[in-house]
N, C-alpha and C positions, 0 to 999 in steps of 0.2 A: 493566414488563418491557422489555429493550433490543430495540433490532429491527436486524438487520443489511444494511443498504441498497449499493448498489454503491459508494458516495461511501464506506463504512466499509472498502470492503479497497483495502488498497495491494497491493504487492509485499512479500508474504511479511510482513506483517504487517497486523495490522486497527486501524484507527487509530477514534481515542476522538472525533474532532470530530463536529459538527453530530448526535450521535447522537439517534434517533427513539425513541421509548417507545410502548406500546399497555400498555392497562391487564391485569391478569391474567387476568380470566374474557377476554377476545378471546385472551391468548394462550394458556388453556387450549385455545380452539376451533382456535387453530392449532398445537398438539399436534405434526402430524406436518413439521413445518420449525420446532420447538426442535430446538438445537446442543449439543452434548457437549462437554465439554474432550475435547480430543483428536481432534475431526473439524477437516476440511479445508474451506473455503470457499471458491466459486469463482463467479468475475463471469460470469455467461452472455452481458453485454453489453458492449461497446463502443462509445467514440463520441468522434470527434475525439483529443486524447490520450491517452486511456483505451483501455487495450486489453482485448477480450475475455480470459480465459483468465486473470487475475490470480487467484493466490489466496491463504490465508493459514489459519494450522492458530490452533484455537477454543482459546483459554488459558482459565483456572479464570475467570478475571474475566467470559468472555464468554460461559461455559456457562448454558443457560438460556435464552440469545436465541431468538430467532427471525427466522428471516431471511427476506427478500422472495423476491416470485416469480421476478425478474431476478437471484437468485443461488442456488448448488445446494449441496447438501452431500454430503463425499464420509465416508463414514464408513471409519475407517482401524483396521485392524489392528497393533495398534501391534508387534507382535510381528516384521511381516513390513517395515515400512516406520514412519520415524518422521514424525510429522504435520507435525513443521516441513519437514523434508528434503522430503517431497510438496509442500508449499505451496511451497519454494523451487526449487525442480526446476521446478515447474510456471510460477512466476514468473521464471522467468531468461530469457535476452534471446532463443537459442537456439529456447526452448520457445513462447515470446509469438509471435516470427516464423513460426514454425510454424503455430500457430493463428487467427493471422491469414488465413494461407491457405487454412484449414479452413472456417471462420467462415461461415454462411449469412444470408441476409437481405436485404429488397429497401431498406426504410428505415434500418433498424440490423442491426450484425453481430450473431449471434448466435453462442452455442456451446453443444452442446449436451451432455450425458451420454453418450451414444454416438460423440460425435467424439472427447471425452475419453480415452474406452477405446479410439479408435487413436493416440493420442502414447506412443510409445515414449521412456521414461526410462532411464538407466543405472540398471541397480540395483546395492548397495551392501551391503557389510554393514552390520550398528549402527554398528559402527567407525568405517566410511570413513564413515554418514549423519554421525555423531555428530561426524566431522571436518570435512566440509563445513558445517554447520550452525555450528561454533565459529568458522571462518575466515569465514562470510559472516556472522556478527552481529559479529565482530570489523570484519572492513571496512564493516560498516555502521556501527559505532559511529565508527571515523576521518573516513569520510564524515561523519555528523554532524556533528563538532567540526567539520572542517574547515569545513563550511558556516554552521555557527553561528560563525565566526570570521568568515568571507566575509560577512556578514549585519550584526555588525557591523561592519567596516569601511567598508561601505557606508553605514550611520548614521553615522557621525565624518566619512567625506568628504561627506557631505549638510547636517550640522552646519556644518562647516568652509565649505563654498560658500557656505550662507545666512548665516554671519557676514560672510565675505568681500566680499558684494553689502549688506550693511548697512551694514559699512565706508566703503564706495563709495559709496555714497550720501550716506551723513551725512557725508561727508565727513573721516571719520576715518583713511582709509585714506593712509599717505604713502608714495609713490615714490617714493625717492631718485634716481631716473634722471628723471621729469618735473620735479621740484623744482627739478632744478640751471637 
């Protein structure tokens, strides 16, 4: 059974790396922090670039989990707010700085359920949710690409230097300007 650790939520989504398992009977005994599709997950902690307050709504794949004590689950009414819209509301730059401010703790930030209930969201109808939500996984996806292109050209100019110093060396390389 999957376990959802702070390192699994990003921003408004929950990412699949380094993911943790506990076997079924332990996650029968953890019963009351298994996830729904359709709840909201939220990082109660922060630390260094990690900010408290991140969170991300529970898709089919990740229904089932069970998440740590260092993260909370908000169960959503899907009628009155949709789980992505909370989860991105909640993660947007606006909201994070907010709760930053919020955040209690002597060695790490904390956030807690009750600070939660005072962050003031816009609210929205499905519509307008249903529209923010397509405009931000759209510019997420641009993001993306954009950076999976940054990523590699960064590989081709790193290729390109290590041939360029190999050249240089073996002696391969001719400069028609030292040459003459």
């Amino acid at each position: 059974m999957r376990v959802i650790r702070l390192g699994n939520i990003g921003r408004a989504a929950l990412l699949d790396h380094s993911v943790a398992r506990v076997s079924h009977d332990h996650a029968d005994v953890l019963s009351n922090y298994r996830v729904r599709s359709g709840d909201v997950v939220v990082a109660s902690l922060g630390g260094g670039e990690i900010a408290p307050g991140r969170a991300a709504a529970v898709t089919p794949e990740w229904a089932g989990a069970v998440h740590k004590a260092d993260c909370f689950r908000l169960q959503v009414d899907q009628r009155v707010v949709s789980a992505r819209y909370l989860a991105m509301a909640l993660s947007s730059r606006r909201v994070l700085t907010e709760t930053a401010l919020m955040t209690k703790g002597v060695t790490r930030e904390r956030l807690t359920t009750d600070l939660v209930r005072e962050i003031l969201l816009p609210f929205l109808d499905p519509a307008g949710q249903a529209e923010i939500v397509r405009s931000w996984l759209e510019e997420s996806a641009q993001m993306g690409a954009i950076k999976s292109r940054i990523i590699g050209q960064q590989a081709l100019l790193t290729e390109r230097r290590q041939a360029l110093i190999t050249a240089a060396v073996t002696g391969e390389l001719e400069i028609p300007e030292v040459a003459a």
